[in-house]
Every structure is written in C-alpha cells, then in structure tokens.
N, C-alpha and C positions, 0 to 999 in steps of 0.2 A: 615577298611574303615572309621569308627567314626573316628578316630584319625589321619586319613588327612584331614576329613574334617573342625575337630576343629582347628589343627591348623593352615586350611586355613583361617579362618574366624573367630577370637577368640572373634570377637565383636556378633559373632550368637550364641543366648542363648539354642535355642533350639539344635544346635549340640554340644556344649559345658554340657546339660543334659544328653545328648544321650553316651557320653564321659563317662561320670559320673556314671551312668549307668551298661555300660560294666564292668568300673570295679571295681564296689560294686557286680554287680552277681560273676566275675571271682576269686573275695576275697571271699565273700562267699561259691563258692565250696570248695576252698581252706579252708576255716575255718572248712567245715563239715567233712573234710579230717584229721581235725588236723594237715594239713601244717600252722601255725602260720608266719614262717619268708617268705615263699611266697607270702601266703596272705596281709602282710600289706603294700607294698607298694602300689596294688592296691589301697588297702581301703584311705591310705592314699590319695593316688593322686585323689579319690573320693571324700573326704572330703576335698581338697584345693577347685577343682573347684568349687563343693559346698559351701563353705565358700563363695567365690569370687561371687558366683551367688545371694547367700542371701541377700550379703550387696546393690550387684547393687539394687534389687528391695527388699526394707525391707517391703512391703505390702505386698509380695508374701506367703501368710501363706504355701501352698505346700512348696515353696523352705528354707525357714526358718525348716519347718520340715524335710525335707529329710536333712539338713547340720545337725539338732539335732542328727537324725540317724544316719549318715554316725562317728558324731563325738562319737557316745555309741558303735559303730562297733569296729571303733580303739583303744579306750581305753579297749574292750574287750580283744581283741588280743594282745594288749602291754601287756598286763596284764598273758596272757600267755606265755610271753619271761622270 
C-alpha cells in the first residue's frame, strides 16, 4: 500500500517516509537473518528516497539523520558481499 501510495504522489513527503520506512525495517529483518544480497536493495531504495528527502528540506535535522543511518546500514551490508 506504501508504495502506491508514493508513487501516486512523489511530491508527498510524508508517504514517500512511510516508503522509506518499510523498507529499512524489511532490510533489516533481512540483515538479522544474514540475507545480505536481499537485504540491500531494500536499504538501498531506503537510502535514495532518503537522500532525496534530506536535500528537499536541509533544516530537517530528523531527516538528515535517518539518510545518515540509512547510508551506515548500506555500507554495512556491502560490506558483507
């Protein structure tokens, strides 16, 4: 459902978190699982929208932090390949 709703409306910040979201938890199962190459595309595609969200509003200290995180998740996990 997240992910019609983002990409009904990619200019709504709040479903495009909600996106983001989904799947940094769905990466993260995967990561506690020791599925590395499942995991990262999640993480990844969590860390674009994130990126993209931080620079819209660079006041946003929340969303500047969760793209810091999202981008220490990926590098964990490449790190595992």
């Amino acid at each position: 459902m997240s992910q019609r709703l983002a990409a009904a409306d990619p200019s709504n910040a709040g479903w495009q978190r909600d996106l983001s979201y989904s799947h940094t938890v769905i990466g993260q199962v995967l990561v506690k699982q020791e599925q590395w190459r499942d995991a990262l595309p999640h993480l990844e595609t969590s860390l674009q929208t994130d990126e993209r969200l931080a620079a819209l509003d660079p006041a946003n200290v929340t969303g500047r932090r969760t793209f810091k995180i999202s981008r220490r998740l990926v590098g964990e996990v490449r790190a595992k390949l």
